[in-house]
C-alpha positions in Angstrom: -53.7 -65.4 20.6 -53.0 -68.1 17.8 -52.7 -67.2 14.2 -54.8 -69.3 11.7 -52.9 -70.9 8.7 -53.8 -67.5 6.9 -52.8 -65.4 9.7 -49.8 -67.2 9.8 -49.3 -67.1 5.9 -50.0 -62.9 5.9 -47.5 -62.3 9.2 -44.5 -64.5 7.6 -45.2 -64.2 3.6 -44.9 -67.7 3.2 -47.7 -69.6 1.3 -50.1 -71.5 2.6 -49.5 -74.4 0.4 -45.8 -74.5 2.0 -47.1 -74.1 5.6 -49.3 -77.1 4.6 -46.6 -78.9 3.4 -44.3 -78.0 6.6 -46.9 -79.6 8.5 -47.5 -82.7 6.2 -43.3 -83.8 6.6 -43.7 -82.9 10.5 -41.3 -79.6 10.0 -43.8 -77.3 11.4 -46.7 -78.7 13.5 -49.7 -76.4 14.3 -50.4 -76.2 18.0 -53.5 -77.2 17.7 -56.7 -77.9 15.7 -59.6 -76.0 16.1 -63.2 -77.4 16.2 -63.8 -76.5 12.7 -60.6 -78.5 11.6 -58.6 -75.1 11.0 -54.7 -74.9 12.0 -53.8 -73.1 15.0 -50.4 -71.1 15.8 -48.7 -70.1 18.6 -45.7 -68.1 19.6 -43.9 -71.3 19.5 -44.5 -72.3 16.0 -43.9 -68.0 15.1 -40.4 -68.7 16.1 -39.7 -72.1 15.3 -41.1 -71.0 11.5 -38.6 -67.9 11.7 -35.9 -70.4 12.1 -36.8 -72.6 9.2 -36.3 -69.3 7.0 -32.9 -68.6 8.1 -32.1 -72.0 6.9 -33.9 -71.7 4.0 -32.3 -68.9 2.9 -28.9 -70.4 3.4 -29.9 -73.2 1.1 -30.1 -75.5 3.5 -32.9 -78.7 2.3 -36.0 -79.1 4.3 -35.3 -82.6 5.9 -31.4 -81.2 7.2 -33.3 -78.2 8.6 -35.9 -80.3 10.5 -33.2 -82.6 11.9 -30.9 -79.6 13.1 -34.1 -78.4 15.1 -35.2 -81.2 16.3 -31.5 -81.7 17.6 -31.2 -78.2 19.2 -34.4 -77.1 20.6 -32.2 -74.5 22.3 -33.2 -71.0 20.5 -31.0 -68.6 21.3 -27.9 -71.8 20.3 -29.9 -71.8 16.9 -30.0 -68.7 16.5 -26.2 -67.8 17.4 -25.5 -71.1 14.8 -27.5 -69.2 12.1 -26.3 -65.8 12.2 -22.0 -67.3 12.1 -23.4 -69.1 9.3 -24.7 -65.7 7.9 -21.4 -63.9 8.6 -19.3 -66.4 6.8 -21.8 -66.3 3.6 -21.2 -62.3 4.0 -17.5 -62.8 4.3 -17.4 -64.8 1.0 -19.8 -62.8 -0.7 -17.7 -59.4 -0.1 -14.5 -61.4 -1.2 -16.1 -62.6 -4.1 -17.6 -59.2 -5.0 -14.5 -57.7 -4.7 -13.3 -60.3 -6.8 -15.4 -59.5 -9.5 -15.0 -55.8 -9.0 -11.4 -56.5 -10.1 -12.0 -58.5 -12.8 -14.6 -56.1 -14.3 -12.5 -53.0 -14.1 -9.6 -55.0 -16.0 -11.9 -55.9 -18.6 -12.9 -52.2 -19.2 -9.2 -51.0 -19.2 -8.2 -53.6 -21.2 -5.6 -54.5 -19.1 -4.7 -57.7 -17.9 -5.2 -59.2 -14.3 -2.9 -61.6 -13.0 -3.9 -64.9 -12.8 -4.2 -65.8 -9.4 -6.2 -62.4 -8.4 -8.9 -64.7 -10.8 -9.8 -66.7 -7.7 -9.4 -64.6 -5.1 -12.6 -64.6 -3.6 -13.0 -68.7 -3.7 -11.6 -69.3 -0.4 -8.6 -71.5 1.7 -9.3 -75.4 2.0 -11.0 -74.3 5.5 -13.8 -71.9 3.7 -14.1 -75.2 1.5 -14.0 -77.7 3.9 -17.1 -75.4 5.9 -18.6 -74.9 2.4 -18.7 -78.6 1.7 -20.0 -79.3 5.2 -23.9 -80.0 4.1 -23.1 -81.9 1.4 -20.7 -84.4 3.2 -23.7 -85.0 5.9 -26.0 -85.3 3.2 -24.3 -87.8 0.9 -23.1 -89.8 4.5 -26.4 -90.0 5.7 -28.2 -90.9 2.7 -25.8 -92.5 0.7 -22.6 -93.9 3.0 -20.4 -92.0 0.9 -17.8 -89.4 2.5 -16.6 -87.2 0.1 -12.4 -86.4 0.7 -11.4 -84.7 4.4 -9.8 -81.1 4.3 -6.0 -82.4 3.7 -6.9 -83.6 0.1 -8.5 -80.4 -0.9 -6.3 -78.0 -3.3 -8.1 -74.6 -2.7 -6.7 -73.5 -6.0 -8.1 -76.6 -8.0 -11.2 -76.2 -6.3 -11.5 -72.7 -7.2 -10.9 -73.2 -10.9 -13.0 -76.1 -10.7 -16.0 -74.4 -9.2 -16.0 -70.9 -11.0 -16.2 -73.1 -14.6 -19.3 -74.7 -12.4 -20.7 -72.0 -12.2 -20.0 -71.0 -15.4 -21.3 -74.1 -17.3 -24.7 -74.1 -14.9 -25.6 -70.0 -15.6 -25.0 -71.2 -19.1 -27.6 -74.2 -19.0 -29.7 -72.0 -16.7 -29.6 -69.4 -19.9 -30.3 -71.8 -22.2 -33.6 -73.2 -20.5 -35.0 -69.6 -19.5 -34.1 -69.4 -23.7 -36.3 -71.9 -24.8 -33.1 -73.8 -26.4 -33.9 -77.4 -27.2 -32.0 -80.0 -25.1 -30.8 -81.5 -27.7 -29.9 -78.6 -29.6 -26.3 -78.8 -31.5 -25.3 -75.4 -29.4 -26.2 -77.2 -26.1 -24.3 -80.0 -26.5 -21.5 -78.0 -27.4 -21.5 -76.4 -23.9 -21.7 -79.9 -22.5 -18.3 -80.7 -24.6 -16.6 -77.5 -23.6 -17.7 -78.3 -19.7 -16.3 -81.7 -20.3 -13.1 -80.6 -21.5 -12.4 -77.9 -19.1 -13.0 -80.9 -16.6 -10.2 -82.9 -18.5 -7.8 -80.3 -18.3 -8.1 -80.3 -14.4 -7.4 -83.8 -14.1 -11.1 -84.8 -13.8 -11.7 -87.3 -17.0 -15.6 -87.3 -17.0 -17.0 -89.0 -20.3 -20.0 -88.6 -21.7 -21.8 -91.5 -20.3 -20.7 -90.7 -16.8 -21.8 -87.1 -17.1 -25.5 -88.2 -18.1 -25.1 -90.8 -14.8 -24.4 -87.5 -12.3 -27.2 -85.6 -14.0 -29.4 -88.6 -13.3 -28.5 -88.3 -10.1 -28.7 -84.9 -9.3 -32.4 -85.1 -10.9 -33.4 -88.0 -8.3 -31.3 -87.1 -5.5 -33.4 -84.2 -3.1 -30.4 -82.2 -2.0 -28.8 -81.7 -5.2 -32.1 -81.2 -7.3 -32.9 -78.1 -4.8 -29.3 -76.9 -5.7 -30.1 -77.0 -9.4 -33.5 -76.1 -9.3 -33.0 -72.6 -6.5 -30.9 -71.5 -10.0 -33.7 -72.1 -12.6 -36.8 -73.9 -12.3 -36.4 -77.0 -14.6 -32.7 -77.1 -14.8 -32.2 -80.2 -13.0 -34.6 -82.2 -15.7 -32.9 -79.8 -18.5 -29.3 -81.0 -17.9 -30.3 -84.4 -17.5 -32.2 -84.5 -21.0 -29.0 -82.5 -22.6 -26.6 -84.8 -21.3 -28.5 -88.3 -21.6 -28.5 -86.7 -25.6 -25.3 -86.2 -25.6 -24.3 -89.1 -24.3 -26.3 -90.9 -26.9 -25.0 -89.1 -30.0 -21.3 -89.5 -28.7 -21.7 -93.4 -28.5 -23.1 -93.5 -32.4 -20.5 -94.8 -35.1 -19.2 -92.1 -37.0 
């Protein structure tokens, strides 16, 4: 028996302005169309749609998630795919809890952990190489640009580099949920102190560059998602906050 559009919506709790939408960019076509114009489900579209969550909730954009099941229309290989990708997340996840777990207890003791137990639960250049793996179709596809193989990757610089990543975007995040203007004096301090942590690992962004990549990561799909999965907004916040910045570094002094 097919499900309506609102069948469908009540048996997976997704909306059904985003099965509409699934349909509209050819992701999840109805089976059919009844007389009264109404989408139809099958037991097709129940599993193809169980599919596109898994991806979803490993992050993974809409139009990469329509092309790796348009490519595989093998289930059970999709499946098996999705549930190693799963395991690895896991694998990270428990590294990097125990990481933290670490890190907290020395805080509360006071005591002092030793440096390189700090990144312990970042990963080898393989775990980045597989973490990168999206993002170097993504930018290939779209853009013709590969990003460096495995052999130029320094786990430990990578590590540093993304933990003060993630630092610098829970603080933006903070700072829009906040209500803190985006061109507020504290804000673009955070933008300076990102910038200079940057600097100190070898990577010599200026101001004007920064504002370029935040243009970027506003217009470009697959990073915007990235940005906006952390706070709704972000991606147009650091943009405005580093365009401002930008701006007030080039004025005369």
């Amino acid at each position: 028996m097919p499900y309506t559009v609102k069948e469908m919506s009540e048996l997976s709790k997704v909306t059904i302005k985003t099965l509409h939408h699934y349909h509209k960019i050819g992701l999840l076509m109805p089976c059919d169309i009844s007389e009264g114009g109404y989408r139809l489900y099958g037991a097709e579209e129940v599993k193809r749609l169980q599919e596109i969550l898994f991806y979803r909730e490993l992050d993974f954009p809409l139009e990469e998630i329509k092309r790796l099941l348009d490519e595989a229309p093998d289930r059970l290989g999709i499946l098996e795919s999705q549930q190693s990708l799963i395991r690895e997340r896991q694998l990270r996840l428990e590294r990097l809890s125990a990481a933290l777990a670490a890190s907290i207890a020395s805080e509360r003791e006071g005591s002092l952990l030793p440096e390189a137990e700090l990144f312990a639960g970042f990963g080898t250049a393989e775990e980045w190489e597989a973490a990168l793996a999206e993002q170097r179709r993504h930018l290939q596809d779209a853009y013709g640009y590969e990003l460096p193989g495995a052999e130029a990757i320094d786990p430990a610089q990578m590590n540093r580099q993304a933990a003060e990543a993630a630092r610098f975007m829970n603080e933006m995040a903070g700072a829009l949920r906040e209500g803190l203007a985006h061109d507020d004096e504290e804000t673009r301090s955070r933008i300076g102190r990102h910038l200079a942590a940057q600097r100190e690992e070898g990577v010599p962004t200026g101001p004007a560059e920064f504002a370029l990549q935040t243009r970027f990561f506003l217009g470009d799909g697959f990073h915007r998602e990235m940005l906006e999965s952390m706070q709704t907004g972000l991606a147009y916040y650091l943009c405005l906050a580093a365009e401002s910045y930008a701006a007030d570094a080039e004025r005369p002094v």
